[in-house]
matplotlib code that plots the C-alpha trace (Angstrom):
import matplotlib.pyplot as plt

x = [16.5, 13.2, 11.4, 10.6, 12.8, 12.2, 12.1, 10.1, 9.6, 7.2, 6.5, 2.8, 0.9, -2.5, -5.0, -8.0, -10.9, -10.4, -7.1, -9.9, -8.0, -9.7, -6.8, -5.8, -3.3, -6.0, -7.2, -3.9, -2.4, -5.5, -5.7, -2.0, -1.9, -5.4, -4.4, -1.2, -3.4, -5.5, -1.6, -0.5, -3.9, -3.1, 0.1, 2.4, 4.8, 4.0, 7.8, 6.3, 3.2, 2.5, 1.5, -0.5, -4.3, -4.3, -2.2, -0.7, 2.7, 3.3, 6.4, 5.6, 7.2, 5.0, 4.3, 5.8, 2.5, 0.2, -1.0, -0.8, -4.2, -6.1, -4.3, -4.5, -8.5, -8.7, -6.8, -8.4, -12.1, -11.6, -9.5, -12.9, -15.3, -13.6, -13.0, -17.1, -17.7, -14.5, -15.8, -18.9, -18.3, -16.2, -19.0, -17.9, -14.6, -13.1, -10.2, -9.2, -9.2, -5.9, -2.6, 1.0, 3.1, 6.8, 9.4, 12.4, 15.3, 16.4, 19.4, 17.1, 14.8, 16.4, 15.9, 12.0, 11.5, 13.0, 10.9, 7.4, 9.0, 9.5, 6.1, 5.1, 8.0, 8.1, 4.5, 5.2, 7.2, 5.4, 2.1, 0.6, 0.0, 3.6, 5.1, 3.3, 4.0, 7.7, 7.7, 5.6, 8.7, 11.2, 10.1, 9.4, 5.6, 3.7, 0.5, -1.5, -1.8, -6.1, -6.8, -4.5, -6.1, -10.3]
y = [-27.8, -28.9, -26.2, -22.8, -19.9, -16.4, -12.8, -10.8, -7.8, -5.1, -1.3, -0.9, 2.4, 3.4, 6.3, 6.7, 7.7, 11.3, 11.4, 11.8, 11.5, 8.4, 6.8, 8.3, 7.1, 4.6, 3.2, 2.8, 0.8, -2.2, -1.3, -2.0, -5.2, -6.4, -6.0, -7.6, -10.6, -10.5, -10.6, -13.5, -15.2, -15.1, -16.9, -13.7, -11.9, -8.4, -6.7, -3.5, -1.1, 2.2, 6.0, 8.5, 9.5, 8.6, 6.7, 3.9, 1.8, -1.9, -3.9, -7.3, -10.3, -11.8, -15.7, -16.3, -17.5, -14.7, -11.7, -8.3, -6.9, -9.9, -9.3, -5.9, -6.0, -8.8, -6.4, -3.8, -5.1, -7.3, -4.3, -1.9, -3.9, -4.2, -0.6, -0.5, -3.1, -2.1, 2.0, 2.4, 6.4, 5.5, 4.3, 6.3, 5.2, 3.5, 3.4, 4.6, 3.0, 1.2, 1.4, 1.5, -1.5, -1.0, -3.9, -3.7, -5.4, -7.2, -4.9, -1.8, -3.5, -1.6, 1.4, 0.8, 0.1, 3.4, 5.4, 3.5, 4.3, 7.9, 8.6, 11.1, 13.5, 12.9, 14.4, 17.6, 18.5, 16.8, 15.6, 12.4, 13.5, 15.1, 11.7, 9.4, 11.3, 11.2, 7.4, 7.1, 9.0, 7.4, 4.0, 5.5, 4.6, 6.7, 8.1, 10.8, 13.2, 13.9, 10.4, 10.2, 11.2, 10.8]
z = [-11.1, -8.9, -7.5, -7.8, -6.0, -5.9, -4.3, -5.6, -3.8, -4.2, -2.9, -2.6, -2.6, -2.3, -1.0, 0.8, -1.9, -2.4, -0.3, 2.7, 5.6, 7.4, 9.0, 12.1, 14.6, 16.4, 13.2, 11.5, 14.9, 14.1, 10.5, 9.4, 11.4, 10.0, 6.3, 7.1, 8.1, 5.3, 3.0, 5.1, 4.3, 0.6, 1.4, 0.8, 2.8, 4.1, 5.5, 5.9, 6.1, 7.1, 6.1, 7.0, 7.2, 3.7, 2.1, 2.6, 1.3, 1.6, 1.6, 0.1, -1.0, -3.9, -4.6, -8.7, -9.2, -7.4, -9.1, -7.5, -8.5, -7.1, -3.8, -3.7, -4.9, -1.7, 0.5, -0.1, 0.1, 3.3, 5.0, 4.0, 5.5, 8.4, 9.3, 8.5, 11.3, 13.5, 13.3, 12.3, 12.3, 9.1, 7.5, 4.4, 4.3, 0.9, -0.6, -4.3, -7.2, -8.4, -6.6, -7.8, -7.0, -7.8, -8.2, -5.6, -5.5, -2.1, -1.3, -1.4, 1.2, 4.2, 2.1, 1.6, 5.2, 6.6, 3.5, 5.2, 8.7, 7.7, 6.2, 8.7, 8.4, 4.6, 4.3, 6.0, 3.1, 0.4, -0.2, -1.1, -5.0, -5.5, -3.8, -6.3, -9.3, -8.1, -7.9, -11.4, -12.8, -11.6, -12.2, -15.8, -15.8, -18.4, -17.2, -17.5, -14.8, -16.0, -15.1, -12.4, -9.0, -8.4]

ax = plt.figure().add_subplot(projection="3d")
ax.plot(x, y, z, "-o")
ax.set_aspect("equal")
plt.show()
């Protein structure tokens, strides 16, 4: 066989540094397409993005031969200094250490999407730390809920 072929598909969450609430409606409308830039620009695929004042999930199709952490490290660095340049009242903002990134198969894609779309009415029932505990367990990650959250 020549070539390489694959789909690798992964669900990408992360937070604001101390789940601070930095990303309003305005910022999130420039943000979400900016980091989606910065994704293309690493020659990956970003399906999907969105959340709330902070957190945000990802929908990403990976390279075989990319790692997640270096994109997510690039992501989140380039995305920072822009919302430092782009609104300088955020001059605070950051975002957490880490993320979680969770395999999906292509037949749940549809399934990811309308989860991102939903974010908003999600988080009036539940809040950012129940929701990523709940997707640690059920992708049976072990962690420790001390060094969990910042």
């Amino acid at each position: 066989m020549s070539g390489t072929h694959s789909q690798m598909l992964f669900h990408i969450v992360f937070s604001t540094k101390r789940r601070t609430p930095w990303i309003t409606p305005d910022v999130a409308k420039r943000l979400y397409p900016y980091m989606g830039g910065i994704v293309r620009a690493e020659k990956d695929v970003l399906y999907d993005i969105g959340g709330i004042e902070d957190h945000v999930h990802l929908l990403i199709r990976s390279r075989p031969e990319a790692s997640i952490s270096n994109l997510m490290r690039t992501v989140k660095a380039r995305s920072s200094k822009w919302v430092h340049a782009e609104f300088p009242e955020l001059k605070k903002f950051a975002w957490q250490e880490g993320f979680g990134a969770f395999t999906v198969s292509k037949s749940q894609e549809p399934a990811v999407k309308r989860y991102i779309a939903r974010q908003a009415q999600h988080h009036k029932k539940e809040d950012f730390k129940s929701e990523y505990v709940r997707m640690l367990r059920a992708h049976e990650i072990e962690f420790e809920m001390r060094h969990l959250f910042d």
